[in-house]
Phi, psi and omega in degrees: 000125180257133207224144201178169152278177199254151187068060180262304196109059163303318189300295203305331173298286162358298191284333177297307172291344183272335192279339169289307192295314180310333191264354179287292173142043169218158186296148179215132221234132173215141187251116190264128182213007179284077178305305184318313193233033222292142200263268201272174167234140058243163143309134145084031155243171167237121179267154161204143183217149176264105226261109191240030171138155166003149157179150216250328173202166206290326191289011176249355177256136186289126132001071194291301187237145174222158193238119169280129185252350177075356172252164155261337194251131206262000212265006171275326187266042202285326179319306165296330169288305201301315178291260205000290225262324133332308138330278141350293189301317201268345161286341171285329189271348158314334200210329178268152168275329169212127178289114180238155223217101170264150178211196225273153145322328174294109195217016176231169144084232173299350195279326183305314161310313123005268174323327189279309171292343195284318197279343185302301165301255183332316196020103166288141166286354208196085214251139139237120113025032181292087193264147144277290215213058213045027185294336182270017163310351202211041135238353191273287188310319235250324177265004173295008170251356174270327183186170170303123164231159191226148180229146161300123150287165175273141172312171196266011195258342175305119179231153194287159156257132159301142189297333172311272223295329173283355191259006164244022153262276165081220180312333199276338157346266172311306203290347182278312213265339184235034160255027125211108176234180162190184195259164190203147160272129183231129194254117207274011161240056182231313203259112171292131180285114192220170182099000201208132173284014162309182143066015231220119167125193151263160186271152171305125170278179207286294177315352185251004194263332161314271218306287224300311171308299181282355193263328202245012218344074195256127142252118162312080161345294195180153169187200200174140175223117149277238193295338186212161161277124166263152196228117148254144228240155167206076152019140152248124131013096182072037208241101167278142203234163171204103237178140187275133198277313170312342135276033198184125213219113167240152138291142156273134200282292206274009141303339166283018199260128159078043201240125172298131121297151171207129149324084158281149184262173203271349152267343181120344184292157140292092179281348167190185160237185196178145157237157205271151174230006174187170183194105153306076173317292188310311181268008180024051162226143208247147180275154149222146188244092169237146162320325186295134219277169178281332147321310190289309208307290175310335143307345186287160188243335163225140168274092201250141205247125181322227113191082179180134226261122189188130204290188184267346165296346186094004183275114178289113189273356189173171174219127182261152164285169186295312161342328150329318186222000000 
């Protein structure tokens, strides 16, 4: 498991040990876990690809499996990168001699947690270490019960990124993995809608979606009351509102515009993404704009929602809390 700040140079190590093994003559597996900076695609997964010759950077590798997390920024998610990878790890170790594990630049705060569950799950035989300047001592302590670990300095040749520059690599991501998609419709009472407290309850009868409407001068999209009411909302202008949130759960109508999806299977994989472009409440059918053949589409088992907004040109219009949706 390669472990770094972010531009330590995970990859380029990563791409370096796997083409060293290969050429040794043994299999080899590599589990993508960077969301932020993603190697294999699709974005806003943890990928695993099996290495079948020479390659100059990951992004030249197909995809076997994939786990979805629907963000770039993982820190909300630490739990699902960690099953991901885990997952993932135990399928590469079936069929590949060695797994190598790239992961994220988050390495302070929840990334330390992150990192901790990752190696905990998974026990690397082999945790390496990237430092500039001993910042990683205290993940070095935190991950020593887990596996052997060694640390690297980053070369003096590791050159930094700008947040711009990482955010147009990207973009090039995105616009590569949805440059030939089309929509496609999906009917959410075949396809469970998960990842989100929508759809969660009985739907609002007509008198409480009035009372909500008039108190709140909200038009009211659609909603449902489980444990709370949950609500999608469409703002009136200049209207200040107050309502206790533990009982009342809203949405924005335009936070579901352009909201990354991912196509789940009858084990829990990501078989592909998709962004969502419309949602038929009343007909409980949703547009998507995806790669995926009509067969995948129709094999899925859940439709599960992301969080992050982001057009098939590759442009990120936003990033939602988990809490959102």
């Amino acid at each position: 498991m390669l472990v770094g700040g972010t531009d330590s140079g995970k990859t380029t190590l990563l791409t370096f040990l796997a083409n060293g093994l290969i050429e040794r003559g043994l299999r080899v597996a590599i589990v993508d876990s960077d969301v932020g900076q993603k190697g294999i695609l699709p974005p806003a997964t943890v990928s695993l690809a099996f290495v079948d010759g020479p390659f100059s950077s990951p992004s030249e590798l197909r995809g076997h499996a994939h786990y979805f997390i629907g963000t770039t920024t993982p820190g909300q998610y630490v739990g699902e990168m960690a099953v991901g990878v885990k997952r993932l790890t135990d399928i590469a170790a079936e069929k590949a001699d060695v797994v190598l594990i790239d992961t994220t630049g988050f390495v302070t705060g929840a990334g330390v947690e992150l990192k901790r569950l990752k190696a905990e799950l998974v026990r690397p035989d082999l945790i390496v270490l990237l430092e500039r300047a001993g910042e990683m001592e205290c993940l070095r302590k935190v991950l020593a019960p887990y596996g052997e670990v060694v640390t690297l300095s980053v070369s003096p040749a590791a050159r930094e990124h700008s947040r711009r520059e990482r955010r147009e690599v990207r973009r090039e991501k995105w616009r590569a993995y949805f440059s030939n998609s089309r929509t496609v419709e999906v009917d959410l009472t075949k396809v469970i809608p998960g990842g989100t407290e929508l759809f969660r309850g009985r739907p609002l009868t007509e008198e409480e979606r009035e009372l909500l409407s008039t108190l709140f001068k909200w038009l009211v999209v659609a909603g449902w009351k489980g444990e709370h009411y949950t609500v999608v909302k469409v703002d009136a202008e200049g209207f200040s509102r107050q309502y206790v949130r533990p009982a009342l759960h809203t949405v924005d109508f335009e936070r579901l515009s352009n909201l990354l999806v991912g196509f789940i299977d009858g084990e829990g994989f990501c078989m592909g993404v998709g962004i969502l472009k419309w949602i038929n409440f009343s007909g409980m059918k949703a547009q998507v704009l995806t790669p995926l053949s009509e067969e995948e589409v129709e094999n899925a088992a859940e439709l599960r929602f992301g969080r992050i907004q982001v057009l098939e040109n590759g442009e990120e219009l936003g990033l939602l809390r988990r809490e959102e949706l």
